[in-house]
C-alpha positions as CSV (number, residue, x, y, z in Angstrom):
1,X,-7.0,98.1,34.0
2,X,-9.8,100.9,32.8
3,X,-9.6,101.9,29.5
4,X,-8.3,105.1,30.0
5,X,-5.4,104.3,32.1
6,X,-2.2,104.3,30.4
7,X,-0.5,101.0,31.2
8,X,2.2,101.5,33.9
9,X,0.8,105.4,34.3
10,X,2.2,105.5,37.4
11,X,5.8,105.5,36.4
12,X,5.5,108.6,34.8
13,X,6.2,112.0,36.1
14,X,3.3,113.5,38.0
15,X,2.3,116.4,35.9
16,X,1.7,114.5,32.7
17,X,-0.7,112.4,34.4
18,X,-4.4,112.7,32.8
19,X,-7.3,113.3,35.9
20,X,-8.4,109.4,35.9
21,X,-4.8,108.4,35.8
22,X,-3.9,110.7,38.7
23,X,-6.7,109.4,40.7
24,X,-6.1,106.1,40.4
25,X,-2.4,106.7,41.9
26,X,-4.7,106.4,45.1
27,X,-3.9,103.4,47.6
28,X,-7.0,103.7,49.2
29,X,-5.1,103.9,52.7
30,X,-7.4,106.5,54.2
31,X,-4.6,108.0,56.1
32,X,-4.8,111.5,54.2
33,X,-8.3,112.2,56.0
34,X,-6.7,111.8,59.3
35,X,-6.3,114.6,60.8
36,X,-3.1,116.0,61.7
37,X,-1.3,118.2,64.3
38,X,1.3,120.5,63.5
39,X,3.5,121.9,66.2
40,X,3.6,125.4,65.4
41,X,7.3,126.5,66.4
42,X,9.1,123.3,64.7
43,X,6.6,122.2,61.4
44,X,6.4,118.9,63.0
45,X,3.0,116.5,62.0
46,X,1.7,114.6,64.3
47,X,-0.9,111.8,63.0
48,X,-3.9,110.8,64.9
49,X,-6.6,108.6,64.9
50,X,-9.0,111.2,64.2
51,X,-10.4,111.2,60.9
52,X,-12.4,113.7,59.0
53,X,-16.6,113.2,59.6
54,X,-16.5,111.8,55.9
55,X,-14.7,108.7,56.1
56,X,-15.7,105.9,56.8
57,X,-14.0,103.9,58.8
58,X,-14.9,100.4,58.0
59,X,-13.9,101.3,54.0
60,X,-11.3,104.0,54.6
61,X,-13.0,105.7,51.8
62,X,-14.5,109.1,51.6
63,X,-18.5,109.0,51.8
64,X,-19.0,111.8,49.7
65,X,-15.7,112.3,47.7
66,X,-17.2,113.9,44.0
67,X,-19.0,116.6,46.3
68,X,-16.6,116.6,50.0
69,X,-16.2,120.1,49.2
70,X,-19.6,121.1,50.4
71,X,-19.3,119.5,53.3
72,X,-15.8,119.9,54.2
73,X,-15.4,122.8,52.4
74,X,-11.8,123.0,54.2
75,X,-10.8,119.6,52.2
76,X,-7.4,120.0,50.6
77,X,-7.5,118.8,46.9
78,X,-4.3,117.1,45.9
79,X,-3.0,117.8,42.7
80,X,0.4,118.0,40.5
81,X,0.3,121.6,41.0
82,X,-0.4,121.4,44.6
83,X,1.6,118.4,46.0
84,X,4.9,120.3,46.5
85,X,2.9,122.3,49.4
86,X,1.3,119.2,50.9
87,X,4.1,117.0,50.6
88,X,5.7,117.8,54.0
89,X,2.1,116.0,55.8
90,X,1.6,113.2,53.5
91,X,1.5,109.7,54.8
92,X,5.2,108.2,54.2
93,X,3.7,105.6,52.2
94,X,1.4,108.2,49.8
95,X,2.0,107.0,46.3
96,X,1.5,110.5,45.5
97,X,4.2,111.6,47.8
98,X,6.8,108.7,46.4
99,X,6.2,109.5,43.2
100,X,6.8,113.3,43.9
101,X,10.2,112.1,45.6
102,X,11.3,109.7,42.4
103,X,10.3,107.0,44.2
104,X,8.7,103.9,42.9
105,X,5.4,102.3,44.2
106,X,5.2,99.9,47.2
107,X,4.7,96.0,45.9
108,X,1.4,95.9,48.0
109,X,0.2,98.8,45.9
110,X,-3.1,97.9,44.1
111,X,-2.0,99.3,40.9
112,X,0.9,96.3,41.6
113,X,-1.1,93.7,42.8
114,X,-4.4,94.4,40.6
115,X,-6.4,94.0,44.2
116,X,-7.8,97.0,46.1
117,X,-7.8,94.8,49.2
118,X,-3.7,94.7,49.0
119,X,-3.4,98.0,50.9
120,X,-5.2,96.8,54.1
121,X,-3.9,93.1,54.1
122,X,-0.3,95.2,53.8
123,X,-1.4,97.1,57.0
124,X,-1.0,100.5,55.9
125,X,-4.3,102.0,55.8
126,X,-6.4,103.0,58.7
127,X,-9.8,101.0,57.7
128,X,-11.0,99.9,61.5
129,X,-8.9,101.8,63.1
130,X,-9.8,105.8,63.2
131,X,-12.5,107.9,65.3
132,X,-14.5,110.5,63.6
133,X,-13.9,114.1,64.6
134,X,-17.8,114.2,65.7
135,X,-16.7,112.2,68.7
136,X,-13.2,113.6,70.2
137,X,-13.4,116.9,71.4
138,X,-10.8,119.2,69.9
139,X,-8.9,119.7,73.1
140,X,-8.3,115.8,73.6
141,X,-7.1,115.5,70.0
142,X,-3.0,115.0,71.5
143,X,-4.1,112.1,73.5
144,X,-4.9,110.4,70.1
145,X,-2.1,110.7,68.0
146,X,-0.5,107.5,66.8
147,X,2.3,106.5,64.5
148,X,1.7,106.0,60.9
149,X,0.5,102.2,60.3
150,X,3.7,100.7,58.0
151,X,4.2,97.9,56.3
């Protein structure tokens, strides 16, 4: 574990968290840069394939996430102050979320199993399995929306 990760960080509440601490609590699932539809009347999220231009798909990493502001300037950046508002779309399986909801981390988490590779041999995370927005119209975007991928 880096230096300046605290060891089991992640059992600690959210807000005392330091910034490399907080971004480690990241699976690595990809399934935040999906994009989402939310049914206006009810609040209801519906996932899809469709991932922001930035990901890549074969990682489900962001290309570009120090600077994904100036290209998506839309972006949402997740923090303790700002999770309570995102919490209703985030993936079931968000550490980020869990934690927020007293919950403890998944045993394929990579902080668990020390092995960033845990996440997509669990079969959560979206690497090989999304679009890009640059290549689904808009108005086709229902006819992609899938469940989230589970353990």
């Amino acid at each position: 574990m880096a230096a300046d990760l605290r060891p089991k960080f992640w059992e600690l509440p959210l807000e005392s968290l330091t910034h490399p601490e907080w971004e480690a609590l990241c699976d690595g699932c990809g399934k935040c840069c999906l994009n989402k539809l939310e049914d206006e009347e009810t609040g209801e999220v519906a996932l899809t394939n469709i991932a922001c231009r930035l990901l890549d798909g074969a990682t489900a990493r962001c290309r570009h996430y120090a600077n994904r502001h100036a290209h998506v300037p839309e972006c949402i950046t997740l923090t303790p102050r700002t999770i309570e508002k995102h919490h209703y779309w985030l993936p079931q399986t968000c550490a980020y979320k869990l934690r927020f909801d007293g919950q403890p981390l998944p045993d394929w988490h990579p902080l668990l199993t020390g092995d960033p590779e845990s996440v997509h041999r669990a079969g959560v995370s979206i690497r090989g399995r999304s679009v890009s927005e640059d290549l689904v119209p808009e108005d086709e975007w229902e006819n992609h929306i899938i469940e989230e991928p589970l353990p």
